[in-house]
C-alpha positions as CSV (number, residue, x, y, z in Angstrom):
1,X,35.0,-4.6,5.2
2,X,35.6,-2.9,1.8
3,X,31.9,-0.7,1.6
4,X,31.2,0.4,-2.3
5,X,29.1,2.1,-4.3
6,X,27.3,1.2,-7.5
7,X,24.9,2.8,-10.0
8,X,22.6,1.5,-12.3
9,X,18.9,1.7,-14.2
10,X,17.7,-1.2,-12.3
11,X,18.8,-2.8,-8.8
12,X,19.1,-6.2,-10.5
13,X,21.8,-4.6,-12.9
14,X,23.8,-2.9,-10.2
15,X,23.8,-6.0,-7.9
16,X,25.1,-7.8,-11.4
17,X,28.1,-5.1,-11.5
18,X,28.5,-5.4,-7.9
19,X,28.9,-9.4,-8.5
20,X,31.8,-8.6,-11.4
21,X,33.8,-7.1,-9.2
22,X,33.2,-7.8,-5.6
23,X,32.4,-11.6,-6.2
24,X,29.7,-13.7,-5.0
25,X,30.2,-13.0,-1.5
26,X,29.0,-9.2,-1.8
27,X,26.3,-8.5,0.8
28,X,23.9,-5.8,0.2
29,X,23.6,-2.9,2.9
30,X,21.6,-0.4,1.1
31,X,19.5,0.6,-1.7
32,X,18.1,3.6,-2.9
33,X,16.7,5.6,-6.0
34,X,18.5,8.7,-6.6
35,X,16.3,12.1,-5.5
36,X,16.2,14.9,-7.8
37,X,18.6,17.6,-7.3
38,X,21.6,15.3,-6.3
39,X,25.0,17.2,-5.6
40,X,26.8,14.7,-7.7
41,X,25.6,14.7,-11.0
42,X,24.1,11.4,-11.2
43,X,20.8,11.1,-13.3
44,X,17.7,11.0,-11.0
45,X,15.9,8.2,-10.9
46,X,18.9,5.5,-11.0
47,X,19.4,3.0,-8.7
48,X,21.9,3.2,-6.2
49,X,23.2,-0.3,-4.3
50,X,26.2,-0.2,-1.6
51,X,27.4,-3.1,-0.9
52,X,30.1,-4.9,1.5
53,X,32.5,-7.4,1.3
54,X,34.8,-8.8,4.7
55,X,38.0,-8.0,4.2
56,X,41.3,-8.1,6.9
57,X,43.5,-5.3,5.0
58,X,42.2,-1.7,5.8
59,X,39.8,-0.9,3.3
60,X,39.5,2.6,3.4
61,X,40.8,3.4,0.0
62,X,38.4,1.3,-1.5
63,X,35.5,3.5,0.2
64,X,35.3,6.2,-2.5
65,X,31.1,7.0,-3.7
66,X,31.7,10.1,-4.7
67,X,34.2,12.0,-6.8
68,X,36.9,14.1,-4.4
69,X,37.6,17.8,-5.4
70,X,40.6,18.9,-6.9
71,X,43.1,18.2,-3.9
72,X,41.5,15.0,-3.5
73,X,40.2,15.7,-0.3
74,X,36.3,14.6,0.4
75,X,34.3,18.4,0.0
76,X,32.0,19.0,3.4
77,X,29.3,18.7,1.1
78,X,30.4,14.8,0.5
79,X,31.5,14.2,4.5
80,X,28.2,15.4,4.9
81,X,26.8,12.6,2.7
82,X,28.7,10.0,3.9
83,X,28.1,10.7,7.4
84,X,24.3,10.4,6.7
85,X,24.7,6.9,4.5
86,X,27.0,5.7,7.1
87,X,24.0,5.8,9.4
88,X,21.6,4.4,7.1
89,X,24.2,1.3,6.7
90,X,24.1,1.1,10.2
91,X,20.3,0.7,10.6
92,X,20.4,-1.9,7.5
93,X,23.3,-3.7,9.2
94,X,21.0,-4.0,12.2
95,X,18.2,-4.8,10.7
96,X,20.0,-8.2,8.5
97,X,21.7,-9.2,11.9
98,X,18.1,-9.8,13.4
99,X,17.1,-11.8,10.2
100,X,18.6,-15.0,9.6
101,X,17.8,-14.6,6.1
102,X,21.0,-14.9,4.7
103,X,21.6,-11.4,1.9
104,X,23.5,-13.9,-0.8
105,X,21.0,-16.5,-0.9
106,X,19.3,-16.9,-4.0
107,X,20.9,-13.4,-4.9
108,X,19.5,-13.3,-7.9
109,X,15.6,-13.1,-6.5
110,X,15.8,-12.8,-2.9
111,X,18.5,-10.0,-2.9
112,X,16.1,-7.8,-5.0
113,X,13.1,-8.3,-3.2
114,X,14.7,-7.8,0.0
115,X,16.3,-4.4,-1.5
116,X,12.9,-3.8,-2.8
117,X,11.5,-3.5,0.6
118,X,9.8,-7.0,1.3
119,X,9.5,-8.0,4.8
120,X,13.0,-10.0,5.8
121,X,11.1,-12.3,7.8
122,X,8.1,-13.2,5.1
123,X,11.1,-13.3,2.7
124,X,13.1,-15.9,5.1
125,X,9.9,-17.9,5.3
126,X,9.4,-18.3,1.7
127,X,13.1,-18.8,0.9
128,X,13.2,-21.4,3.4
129,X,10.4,-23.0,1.9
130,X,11.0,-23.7,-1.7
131,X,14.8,-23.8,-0.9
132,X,17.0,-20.7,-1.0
133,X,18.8,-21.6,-3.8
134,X,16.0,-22.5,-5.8
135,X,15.8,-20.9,-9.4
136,X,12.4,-22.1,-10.1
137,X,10.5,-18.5,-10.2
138,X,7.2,-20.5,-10.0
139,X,8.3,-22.4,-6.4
140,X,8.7,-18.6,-5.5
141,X,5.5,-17.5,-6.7
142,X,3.6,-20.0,-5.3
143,X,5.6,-19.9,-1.8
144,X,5.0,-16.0,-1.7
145,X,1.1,-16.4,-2.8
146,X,0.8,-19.2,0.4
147,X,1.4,-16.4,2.7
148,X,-1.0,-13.9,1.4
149,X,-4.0,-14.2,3.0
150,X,-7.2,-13.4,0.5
151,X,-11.5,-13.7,1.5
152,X,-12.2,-14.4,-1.9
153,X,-15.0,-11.2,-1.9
154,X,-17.7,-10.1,-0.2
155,X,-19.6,-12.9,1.7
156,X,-23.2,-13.1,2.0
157,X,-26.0,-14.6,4.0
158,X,-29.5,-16.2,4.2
159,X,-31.8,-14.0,5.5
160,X,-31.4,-10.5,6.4
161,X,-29.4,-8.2,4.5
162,X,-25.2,-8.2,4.8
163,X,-23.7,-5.3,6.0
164,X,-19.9,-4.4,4.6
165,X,-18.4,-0.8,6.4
166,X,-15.7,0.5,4.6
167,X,-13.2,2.5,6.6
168,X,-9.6,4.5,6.3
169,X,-8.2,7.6,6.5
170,X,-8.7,11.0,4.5
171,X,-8.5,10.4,0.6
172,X,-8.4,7.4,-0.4
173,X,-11.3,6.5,-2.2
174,X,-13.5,4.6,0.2
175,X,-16.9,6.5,-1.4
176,X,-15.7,5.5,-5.1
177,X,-14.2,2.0,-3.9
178,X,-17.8,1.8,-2.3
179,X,-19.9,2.7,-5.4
180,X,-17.7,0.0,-7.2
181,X,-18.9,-3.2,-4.8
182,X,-22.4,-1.9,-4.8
183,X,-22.6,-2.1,-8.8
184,X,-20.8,-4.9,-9.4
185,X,-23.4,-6.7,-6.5
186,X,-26.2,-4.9,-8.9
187,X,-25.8,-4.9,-12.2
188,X,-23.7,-8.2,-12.0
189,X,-25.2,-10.5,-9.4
190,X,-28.5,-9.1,-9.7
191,X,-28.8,-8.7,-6.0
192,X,-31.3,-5.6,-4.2
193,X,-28.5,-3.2,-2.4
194,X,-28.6,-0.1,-0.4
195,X,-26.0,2.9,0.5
196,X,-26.1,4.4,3.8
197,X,-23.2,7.3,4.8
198,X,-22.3,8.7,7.5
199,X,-19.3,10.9,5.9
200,X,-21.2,14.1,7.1
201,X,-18.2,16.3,7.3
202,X,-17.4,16.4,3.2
203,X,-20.6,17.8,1.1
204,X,-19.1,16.7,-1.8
205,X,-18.9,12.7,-0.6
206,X,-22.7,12.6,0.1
207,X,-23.3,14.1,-3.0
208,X,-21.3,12.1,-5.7
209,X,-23.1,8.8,-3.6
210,X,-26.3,10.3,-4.3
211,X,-25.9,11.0,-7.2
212,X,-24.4,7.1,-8.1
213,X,-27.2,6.3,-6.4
214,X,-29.8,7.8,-8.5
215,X,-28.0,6.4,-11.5
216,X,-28.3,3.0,-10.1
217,X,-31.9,3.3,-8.6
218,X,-30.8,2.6,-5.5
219,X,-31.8,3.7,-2.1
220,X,-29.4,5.8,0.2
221,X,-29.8,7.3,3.5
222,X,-27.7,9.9,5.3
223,X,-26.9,9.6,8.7
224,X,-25.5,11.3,11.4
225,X,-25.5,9.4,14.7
226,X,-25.9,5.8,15.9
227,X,-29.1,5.5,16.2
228,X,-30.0,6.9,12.6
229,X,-27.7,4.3,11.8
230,X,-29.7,2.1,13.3
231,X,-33.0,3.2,12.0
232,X,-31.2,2.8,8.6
233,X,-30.7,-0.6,9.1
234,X,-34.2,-1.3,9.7
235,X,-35.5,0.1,7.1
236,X,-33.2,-1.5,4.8
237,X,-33.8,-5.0,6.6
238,X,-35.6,-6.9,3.3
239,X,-32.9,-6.3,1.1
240,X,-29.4,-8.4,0.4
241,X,-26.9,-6.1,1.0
242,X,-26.0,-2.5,2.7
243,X,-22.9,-0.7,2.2
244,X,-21.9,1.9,4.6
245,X,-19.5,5.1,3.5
246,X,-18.2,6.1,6.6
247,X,-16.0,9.5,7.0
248,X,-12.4,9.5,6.8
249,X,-10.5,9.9,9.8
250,X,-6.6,10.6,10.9
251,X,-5.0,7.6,12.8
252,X,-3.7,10.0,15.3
253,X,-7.2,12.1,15.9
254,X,-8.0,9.7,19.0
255,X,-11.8,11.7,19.5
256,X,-12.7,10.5,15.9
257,X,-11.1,6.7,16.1
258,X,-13.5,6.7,19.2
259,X,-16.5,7.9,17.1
260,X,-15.7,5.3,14.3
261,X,-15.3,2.6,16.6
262,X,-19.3,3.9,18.4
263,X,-20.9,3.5,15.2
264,X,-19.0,0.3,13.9
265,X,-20.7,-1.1,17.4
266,X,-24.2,-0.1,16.2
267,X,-24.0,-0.9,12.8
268,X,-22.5,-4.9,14.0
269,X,-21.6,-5.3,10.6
270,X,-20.6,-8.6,8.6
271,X,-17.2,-7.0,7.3
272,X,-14.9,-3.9,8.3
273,X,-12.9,-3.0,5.4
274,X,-9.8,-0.9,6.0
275,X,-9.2,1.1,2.5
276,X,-5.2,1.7,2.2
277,X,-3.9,3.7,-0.5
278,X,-0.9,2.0,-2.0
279,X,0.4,5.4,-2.5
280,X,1.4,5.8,0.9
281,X,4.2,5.9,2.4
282,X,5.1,2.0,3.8
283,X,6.0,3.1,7.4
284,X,2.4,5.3,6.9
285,X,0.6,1.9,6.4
286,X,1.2,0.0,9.4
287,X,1.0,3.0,11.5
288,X,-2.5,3.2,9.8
289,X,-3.2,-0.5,10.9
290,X,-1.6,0.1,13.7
291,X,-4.4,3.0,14.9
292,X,-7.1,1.6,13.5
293,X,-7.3,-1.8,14.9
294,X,-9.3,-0.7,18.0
295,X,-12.4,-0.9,15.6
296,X,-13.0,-4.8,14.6
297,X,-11.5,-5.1,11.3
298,X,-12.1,-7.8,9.1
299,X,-10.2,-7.3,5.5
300,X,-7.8,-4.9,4.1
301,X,-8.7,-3.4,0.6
302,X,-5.6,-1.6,-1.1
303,X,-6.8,1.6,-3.9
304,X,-5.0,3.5,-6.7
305,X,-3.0,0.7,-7.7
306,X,-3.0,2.7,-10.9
307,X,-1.3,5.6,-9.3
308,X,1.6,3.5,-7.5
309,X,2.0,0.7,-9.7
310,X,3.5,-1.2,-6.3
311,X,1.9,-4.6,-5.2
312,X,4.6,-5.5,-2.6
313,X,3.0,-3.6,0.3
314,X,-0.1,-5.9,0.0
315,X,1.9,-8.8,0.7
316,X,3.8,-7.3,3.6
317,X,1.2,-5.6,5.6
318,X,-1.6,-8.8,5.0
319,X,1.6,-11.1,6.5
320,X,2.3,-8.7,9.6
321,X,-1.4,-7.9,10.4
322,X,-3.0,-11.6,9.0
323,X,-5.6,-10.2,7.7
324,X,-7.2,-10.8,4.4
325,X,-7.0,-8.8,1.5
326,X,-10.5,-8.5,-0.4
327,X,-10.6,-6.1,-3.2
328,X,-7.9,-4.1,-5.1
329,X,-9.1,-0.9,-7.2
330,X,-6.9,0.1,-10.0
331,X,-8.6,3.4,-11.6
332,X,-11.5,5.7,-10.9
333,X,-14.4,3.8,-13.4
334,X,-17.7,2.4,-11.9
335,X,-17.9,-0.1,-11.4
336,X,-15.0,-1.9,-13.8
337,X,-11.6,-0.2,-12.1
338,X,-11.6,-3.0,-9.2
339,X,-9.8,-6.5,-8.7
340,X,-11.0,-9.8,-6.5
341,X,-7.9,-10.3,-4.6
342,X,-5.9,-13.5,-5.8
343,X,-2.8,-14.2,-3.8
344,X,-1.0,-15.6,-7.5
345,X,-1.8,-12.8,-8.9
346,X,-0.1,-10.6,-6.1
347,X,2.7,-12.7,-6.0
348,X,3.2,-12.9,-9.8
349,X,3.1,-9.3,-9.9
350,X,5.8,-8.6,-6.8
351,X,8.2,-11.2,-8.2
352,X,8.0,-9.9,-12.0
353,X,8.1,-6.8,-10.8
354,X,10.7,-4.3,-11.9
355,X,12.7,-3.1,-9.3
């Protein structure tokens, strides 16, 4: 197989180059952005795509993605280099070979968003579904937004009040993401709210609640066991809805999980939120899920959209997990810097995206 290299601004412009001179039947192995601090003098931030093309005559002069030193020997530096890309080709061979999402389909679409990082399965789906050599972005867009699940917002009830828990680990933003959905039940729907937290281990969380809280004349309590939790509840039973703030806890702290999952149990809420930052790391994400799916959660709710500018790992972990995504918060203003969820949007915003 002749194995090159190309560099580019975009990955849509170094698959284009790749095309030129490799021909249609190029398959993509690996993408990357290059790190600051490269040993090769190529500008940070540029898009790096290698791809392969079958061939029966050795190929090994072909394989050259670096400049050789003087005696035009590879430097160790560069083995080294190659040694480490060889594996990551390896693990990307292995990874297309349990797909049977062909690489060159629709190469112009489907080849980015797979080397953008969409889930080879959800991408097979949709490709199979409006045709994988469909150039119609729209039959995309709507064939990507029919497999994000959205709730459509917070749900509500009769009698009694509703009772929404938000959830996640450290930092971020469940207690401003919280003050957001209690406003905007408030000030815009005019409905009787309440606050109750049980993040007793940060000062500072109770504190900028309370203090949203006496903005927004509306009642809080602190607690800091089940039953005040409980106690909470009952004294908060004539109003419409009670948001809990709940303290942020590591997925791999198993003692805290089990707390969580205790006062989830007493609270027997309507609606579990899981906050995600979309500035984590993917492979962070679904270990997140992952961990905290021994409480009952009901709806993801992805934060500092702002910060990452990413909406592709909304689509892949609401696919893998098939839950709901309700809310996305895109700033730090109460209560205007938050989104209702709307799979077109999602999907308009993953396909447009640049890569």
């Amino acid at each position: 197989m002749i194995i090159k290299r190309f560099t580019a601004k975009s990955a849509a412009e170094a698959l284009s180059l790749a095309r030129q001179e490799l021909g249609e039947d190029a398959v993509i192995l690996h993408t990357r952005r290059v790190p600051e601090g490269n040993p090769f003098a190529i500008p940070a931030g540029m898009v790096e795509l290698t791809v392969g093309l079958p061939e029966k005559e050795d190929s090994q002069s072909l394989f050259s993605p670096h400049p050789s030193d003087s005696a035009g020997q590879p430097s160790p530096r560069e083995i080294a280099e190659l040694r480490r890309e060889l594996e990551s080709l390896r693990e990307t061979i292995r990874r297309l070979a349990t797909s049977s999402l062909k690489p060159r389909s629709s190469p112009s679409l489907a080849s980015a968003l797979l080397a953008r990082g969409l889930d080879p399965q959800l991408l097979h789906e949709v490709a199979t579904d409006v045709g994988e050599d469909n150039p119609e972005v729209s039959r995309w867009v709507g064939g990507l937004a029919s497999r994000i699940p959205t709730s459509g917002g917070i749900g509500s009830r009769q009698l009694g009040p509703y009772v929404v828990v938000l959830i996640g680990p450290t930092g971020v933003g469940k207690t401003t993401t919280l003050a957001k959905l209690a406003a905007q039940k408030k000030i815009f729907e005019e409905k009787r709210v309440a606050f109750i937290t049980a993040d007793t281990y940060r000062i500072a969380a109770i504190e900028q609640l309370r203090t949203f809280a006496d903005i927004a004349d509306i009642p809080i309590e602190v607690v800091y066991t089940p039953a005040e939790a409980q106690a909470a509840l009952r004294r908060f039973r004539y109003l419409d809805y009670i948001f809990v703030d709940t303290a942020g806890r590591s997925q791999r702290n198993e003692d805290h999980l089990a707390d969580l999952r205790t006062l989830i149990s007493a609270l027997e809420p309507d609606e579990v939120h899981l906050v995600l930052s979309l500035t984590s790391r993917p492979e962070l994400l679904d270990e997140v899920v992952e961990r905290f799916s021994c409480v009952s959660i009901t709806h993801f709710l992805f934060t500092k959209l702002d910060e990452s500018g990413d909406w592709l790992p909304i689509a892949n972990l609401c696919w893998r997990h098939k839950k709901p995504v309700s809310y996305i918060t895109n700033g730090q203003c109460v209560p205007e810097d938050i989104l209702l969820a709307d799979a077109r949007q999602i999907a308009e915003n993953i396909i447009g995206q640049e890569p």
